[in-house]
C-alpha positions in Angstrom: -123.0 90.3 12.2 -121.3 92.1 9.3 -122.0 95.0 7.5 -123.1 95.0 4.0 -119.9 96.5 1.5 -120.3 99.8 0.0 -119.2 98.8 -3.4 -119.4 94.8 -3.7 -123.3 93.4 -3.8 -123.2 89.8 -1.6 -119.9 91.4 0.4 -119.9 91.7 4.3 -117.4 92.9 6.1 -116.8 93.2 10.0 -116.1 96.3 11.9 -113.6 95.8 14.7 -114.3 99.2 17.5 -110.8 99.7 19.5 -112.6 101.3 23.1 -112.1 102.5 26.6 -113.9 101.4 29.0 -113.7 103.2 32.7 -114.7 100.8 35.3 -118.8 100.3 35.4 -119.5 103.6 33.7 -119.8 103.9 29.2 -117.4 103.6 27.3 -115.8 105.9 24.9 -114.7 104.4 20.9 -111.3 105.1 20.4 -111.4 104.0 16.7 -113.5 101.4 14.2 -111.6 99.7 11.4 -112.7 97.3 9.0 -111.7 93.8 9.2 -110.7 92.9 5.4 -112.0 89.2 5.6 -115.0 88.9 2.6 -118.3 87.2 4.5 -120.8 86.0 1.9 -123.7 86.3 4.2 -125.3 89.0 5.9 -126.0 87.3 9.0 -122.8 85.7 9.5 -119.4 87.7 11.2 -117.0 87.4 13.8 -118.9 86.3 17.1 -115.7 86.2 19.2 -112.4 87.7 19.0 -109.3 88.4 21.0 -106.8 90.7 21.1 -102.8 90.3 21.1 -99.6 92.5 20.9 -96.2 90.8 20.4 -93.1 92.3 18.9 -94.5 95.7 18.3 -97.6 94.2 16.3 -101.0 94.1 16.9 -103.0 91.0 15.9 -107.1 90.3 16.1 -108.2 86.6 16.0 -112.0 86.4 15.5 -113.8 83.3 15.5 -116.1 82.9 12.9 -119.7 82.7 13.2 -120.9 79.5 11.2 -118.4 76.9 10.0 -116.5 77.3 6.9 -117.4 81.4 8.1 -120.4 80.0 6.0 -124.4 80.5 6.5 -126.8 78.3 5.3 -126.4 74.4 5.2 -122.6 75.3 4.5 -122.8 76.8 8.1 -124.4 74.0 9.9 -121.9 71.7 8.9 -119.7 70.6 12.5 -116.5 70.1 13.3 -115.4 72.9 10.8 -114.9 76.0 12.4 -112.4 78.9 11.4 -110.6 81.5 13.0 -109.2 84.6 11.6 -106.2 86.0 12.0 -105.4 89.6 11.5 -103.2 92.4 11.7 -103.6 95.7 12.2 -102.7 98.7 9.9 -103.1 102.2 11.0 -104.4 104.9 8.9 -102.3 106.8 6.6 -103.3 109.7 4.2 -106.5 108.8 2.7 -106.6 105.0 3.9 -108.3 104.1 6.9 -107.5 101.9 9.6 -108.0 98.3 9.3 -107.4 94.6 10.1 -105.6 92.6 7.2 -105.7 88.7 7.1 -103.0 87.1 7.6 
């Protein structure tokens, strides 16, 4: 599910955590970025994603939880799922990490 935007009332927005996991025991967050894609409700998000590197670049494609990325009726409606693809863009200065849509 997404978290509620800071500054934007009806805004959710996904967190995408970048961890290392050591064979069976925890695992330790390396970094959590913010997936720039605007969900409209609060119980809707990214409920599947993979990861890809190519050409130096790092992409994120997350499937999205309800069709159209959609709750409500919208969200029930089949045969219309999305996926998003992202790229990642590393902190600098003041701005923090984050995945920007493609």
């Amino acid at each position: 599910e997404a978290i509620a935007h800071p500054e934007r009332e009806g805004i959710w927005h996904a967190s995408i955590v970048e961890a290392k996991v050591s064979g069976t025991g925890p695992y330790h967050t390396i970094r959590e970025c913010s997936l720039d894609y605007d969900f409209t409700s609060g119980n809707k998000g990214v409920e599947g994603g993979a990861y890809i590197a190519k050409d130096g670049k790092r992409y994120f494609l997350g499937l999205c939880e309800g069709n159209f990325c959609k709750g409500g009726a919208e969200g029930r409606d089949p045969g219309n799922g999305r996926l998003i693809v992202s790229s990642f863009v590393d902190a600098t200065g003041t701005d923090k990490c984050a995945w920007k849509t493609e």
